[in-house]
DOTIMAR-237407 format. One line per 4 residues: number of its first residue (from 1); for each residue x, y, z of C-alpha. Coordinates in pm, whole numbers. Example, Ala and Ser with C-alpha at 12.3 -4.5 7.8 and 13.67 -1.06 7.14 Angstrom:
2
1) 1230:-450:780 | 1367:-106:714 .
END
This chain:
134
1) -2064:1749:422 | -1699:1634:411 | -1602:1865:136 | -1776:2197:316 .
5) -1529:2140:638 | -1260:2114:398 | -1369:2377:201 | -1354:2581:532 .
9) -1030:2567:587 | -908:2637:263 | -818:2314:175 | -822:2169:-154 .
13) -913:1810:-209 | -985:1513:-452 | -1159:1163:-370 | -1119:830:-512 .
17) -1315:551:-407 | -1304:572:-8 | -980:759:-57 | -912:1127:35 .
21) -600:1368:-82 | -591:1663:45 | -328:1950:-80 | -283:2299:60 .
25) 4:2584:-101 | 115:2843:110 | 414:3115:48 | 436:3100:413 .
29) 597:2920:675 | 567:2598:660 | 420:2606:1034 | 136:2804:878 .
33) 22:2542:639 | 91:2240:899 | -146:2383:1159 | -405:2471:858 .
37) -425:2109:784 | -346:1978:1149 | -680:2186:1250 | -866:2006:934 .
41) -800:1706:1042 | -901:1732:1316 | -1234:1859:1190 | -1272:1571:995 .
45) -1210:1345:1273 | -1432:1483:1496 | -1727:1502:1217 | -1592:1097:1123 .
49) -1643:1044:1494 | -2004:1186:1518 | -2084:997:1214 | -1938:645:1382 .
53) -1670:650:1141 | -1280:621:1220 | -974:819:1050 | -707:541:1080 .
57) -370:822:1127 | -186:474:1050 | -301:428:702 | -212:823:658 .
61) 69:960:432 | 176:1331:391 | 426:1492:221 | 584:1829:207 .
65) 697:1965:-154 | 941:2243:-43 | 997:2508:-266 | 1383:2445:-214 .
69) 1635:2196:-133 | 1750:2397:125 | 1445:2385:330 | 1394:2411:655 .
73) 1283:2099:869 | 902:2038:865 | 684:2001:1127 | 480:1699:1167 .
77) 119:1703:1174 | -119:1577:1488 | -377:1396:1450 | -625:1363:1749 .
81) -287:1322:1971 | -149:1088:1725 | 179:1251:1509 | 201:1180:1171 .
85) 551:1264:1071 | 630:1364:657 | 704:1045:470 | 985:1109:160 .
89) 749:921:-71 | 427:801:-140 | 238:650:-421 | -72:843:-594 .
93) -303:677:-822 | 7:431:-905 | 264:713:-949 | 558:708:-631 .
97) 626:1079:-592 | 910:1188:-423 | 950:1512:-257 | 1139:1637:-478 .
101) 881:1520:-739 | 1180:1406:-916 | 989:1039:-1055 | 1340:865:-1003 .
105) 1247:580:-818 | 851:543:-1011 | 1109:500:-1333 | 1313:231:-1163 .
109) 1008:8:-1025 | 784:66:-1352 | 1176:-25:-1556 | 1240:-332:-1295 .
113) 827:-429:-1377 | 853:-427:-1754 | 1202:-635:-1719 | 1041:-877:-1531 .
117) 758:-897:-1763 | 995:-968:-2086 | 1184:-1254:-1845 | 876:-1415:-1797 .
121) 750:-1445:-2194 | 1125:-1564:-2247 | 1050:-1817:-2033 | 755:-1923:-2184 .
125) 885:-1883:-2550 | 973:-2291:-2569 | 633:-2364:-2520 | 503:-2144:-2805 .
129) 455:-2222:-3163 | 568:-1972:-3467 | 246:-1828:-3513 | 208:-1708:-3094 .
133) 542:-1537:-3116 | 429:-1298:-3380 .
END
């Protein structure tokens, strides 16, 4: 049922676990695409609500890829009177993307991660015979 109102819209989606994306593309104006997915929201909401389910718009991320740096300002989206402004990053399935999908700062916390991960086996290297350390 979830996916048909989606569907309807001309939304695209993928779920994991109790976790849904949803992604729309659009040549247009970006207004075009934020009141397609403001109005499917609000679909969903209503059908959560009829259900006795809640969409939390605080646990909700959205960003906007523009096509350009030199994009205009994007709208934000409403959410059953709640606004959900775009967020400049947000992590999927363990990846940070950017909007400008440019994997900077996933590099730096999955780099900072792995350092932290060698400090710690230095630390423990004292307390390891010959055989462990190979």
């Amino acid at each position: 049922p979830l996916g048909e109102i989606i569907r309807g819209f001309g939304v695209k989606f993928h779920q994991y676990a109790d976790d849904t994306q949803l992604y729309f593309s659009t040549p247009n104006h970006p207004n075009d695409a934020v009141e397609v997915m403001s109005r499917c929201l609000e679909a969903i909401r209503n059908w959560m609500g009829r259900n006795r389910l809640r969409l939390n718009p605080s646990k909700m991320e959205w960003l906007w890829f523009p096509a350009s740096r030199f994009s205009q300002i994007i709208p934000s989206l409403t959410i059953g009177g709640e606004v959900l402004s775009p967020t400049e990053r947000a992590r999927n399935l363990g990846v940070l993307l950017d909007v400008w999908l440019s994997l900077e700062e996933h590099i730096a916390a999955v780099s900072r991660g792995a350092f932290l991960q060698v400090r710690r086996m230095r630390q423990l290297r004292p307390f390891l015979d010959r055989d462990a350390l190979r």
